[in-house]
N, C-alpha and C positions, 0 to 999 in steps of 0.2 A: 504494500500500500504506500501512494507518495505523499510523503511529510506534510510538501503543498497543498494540500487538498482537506487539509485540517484547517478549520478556523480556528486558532489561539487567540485571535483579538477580541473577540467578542467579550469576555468574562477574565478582564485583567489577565493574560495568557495562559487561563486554565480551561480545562473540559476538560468537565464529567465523563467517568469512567464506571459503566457497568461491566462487573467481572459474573460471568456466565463456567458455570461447569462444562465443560465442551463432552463428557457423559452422562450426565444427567441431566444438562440441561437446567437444574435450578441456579437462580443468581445466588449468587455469595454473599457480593459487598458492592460499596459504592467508593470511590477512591476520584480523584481530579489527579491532569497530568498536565504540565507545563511542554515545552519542547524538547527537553535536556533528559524530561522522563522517557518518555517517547523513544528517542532515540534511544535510551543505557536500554527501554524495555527490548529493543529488537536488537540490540546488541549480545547481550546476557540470555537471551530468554529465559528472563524472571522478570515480571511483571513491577514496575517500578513507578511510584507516585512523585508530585510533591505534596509532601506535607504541609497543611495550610498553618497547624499549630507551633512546629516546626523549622517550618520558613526553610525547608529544603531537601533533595531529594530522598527517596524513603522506600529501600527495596522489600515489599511485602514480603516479611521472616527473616528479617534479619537478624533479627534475636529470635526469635523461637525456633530458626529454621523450617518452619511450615511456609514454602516457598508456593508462587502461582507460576507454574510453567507455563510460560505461553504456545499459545494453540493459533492461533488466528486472532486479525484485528480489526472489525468492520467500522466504517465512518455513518452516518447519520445521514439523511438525506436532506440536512441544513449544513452538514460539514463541522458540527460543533459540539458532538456527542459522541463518545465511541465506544463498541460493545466488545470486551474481551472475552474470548474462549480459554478458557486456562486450565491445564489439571493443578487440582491444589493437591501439595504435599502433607496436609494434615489439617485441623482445625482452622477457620481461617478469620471467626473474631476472634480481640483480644481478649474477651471472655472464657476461650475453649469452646467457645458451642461452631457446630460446622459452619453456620453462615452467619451474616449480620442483623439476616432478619429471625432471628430463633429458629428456622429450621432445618431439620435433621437433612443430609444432603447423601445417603446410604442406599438411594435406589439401586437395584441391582438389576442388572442387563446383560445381555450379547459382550454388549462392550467395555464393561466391566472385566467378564468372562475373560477375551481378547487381551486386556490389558494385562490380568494378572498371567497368560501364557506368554506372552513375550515379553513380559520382566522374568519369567523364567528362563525362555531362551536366551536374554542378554545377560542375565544373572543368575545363572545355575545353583540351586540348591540342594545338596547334599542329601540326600533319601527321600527326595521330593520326584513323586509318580513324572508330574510331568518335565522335568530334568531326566530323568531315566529313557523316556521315550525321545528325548533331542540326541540323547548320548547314542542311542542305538540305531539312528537311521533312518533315511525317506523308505527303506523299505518297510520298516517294522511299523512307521506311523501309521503309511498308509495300508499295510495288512490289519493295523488295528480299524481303522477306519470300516476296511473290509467286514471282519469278525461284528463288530458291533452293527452294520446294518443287518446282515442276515439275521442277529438276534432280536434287533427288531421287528424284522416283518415275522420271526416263529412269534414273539408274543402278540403279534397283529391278528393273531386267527383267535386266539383265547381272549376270554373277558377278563382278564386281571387289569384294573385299572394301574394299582401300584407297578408290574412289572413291566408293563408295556411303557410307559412317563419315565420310568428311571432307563429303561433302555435308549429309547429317543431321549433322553441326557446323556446318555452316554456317548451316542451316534455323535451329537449336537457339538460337545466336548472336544471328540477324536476330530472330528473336522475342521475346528476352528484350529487342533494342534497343528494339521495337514497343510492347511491353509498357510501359519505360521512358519512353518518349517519349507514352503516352496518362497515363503518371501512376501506373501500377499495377505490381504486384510479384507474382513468382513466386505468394506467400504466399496474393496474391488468387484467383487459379490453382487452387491446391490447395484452398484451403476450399471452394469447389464443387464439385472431384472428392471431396473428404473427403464431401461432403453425398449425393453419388449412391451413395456407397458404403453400401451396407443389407445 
């Protein structure tokens, strides 16, 4: 996004900043950014204010370490408001509670899912299932891939509600690992099915 295209003047060279969960979509907080923020933000990606109380720049966790990775930065269609996507690295009032508006920011998702397999893939954990299947191979993923659709469709003829749901988890699971492991993301996924959609 070009810097130019931000109005700073409007509000003594700040705008308002809404920090948006980029997976779950709930907002966080509300923070103002100068030009100097702006820029360290897309420098660093960590999400960086000025403080108004302060009187100067102010990289969200820099003491707690509960940083806002930035994700994407959209501009306003006055030019004077800008919406952050950020993953937050932990709590992100200074209260400890998830957001600023008191609420809990723990939806769980696909993308949730996705995130925590490819913090495994980039940061292997020691007797952790899904580090065991990175360490073994695009064969073994995707045989597992294999093994677990066939056990879904055997519980697809039976009425077990519980075993049929935990095997399509299971399916669900192994393919986001597959996915992972050839390099590509849900996202990739969707914009295909997005394109067939007419």
């Amino acid at each position: 996004m070009a810097q130019d295209k931000i109005d700073f003047s409007k509000s003594d060279g700040l705008v308002p900043c809404i920090v948006q969960d980029e997976s779950t979509n709930k907002i966080l907080m509300l923070g103002f950014m100068n030009e100097d923020a702006y820029v360290k933000t897309l420098e660093e990606k960590k999400v960086t204010f000025f403080s108004r109380s302060k009187k100067r720049l102010w990289t969200k966790g820099e003491t707690s370490g509960n940083f806002l990775w930035l994700s994407e930065i959209l501009v306003d269609c006055d030019q004077d408001t800008l919406l952050i996507k950020a993953r937050p690295a932990g709590p992100v009032c200074h209260t400890g509670a998830d957001t600023c508006f008191g609420e809990r920011n723990n939806q769980w998702n696909l993308n949730s899912l996705e995130a925590i397999i490819k913090d495994r893939k980039a940061n292997p954990v020691k007797g952790s299932y899904t580090t065991s299947l990175f360490d073994a191979g695009i064969n073994k993923v995707a045989q597992k891939v294999g093994e677990e659709a066939v056990e879904l469709l055997i519980e697809a003829k039976d009425d077990n509600k519980e075993l049929f749901l935990n095997e399509a988890a299971d399916l669900m699971y192994h393919y986001l690992v597959l996915l992972t492991e050839k390099g590509y993301a849900l996202e990739d996924v969707l914009a295909i099915l997005q394109k067939r959609h007419k």
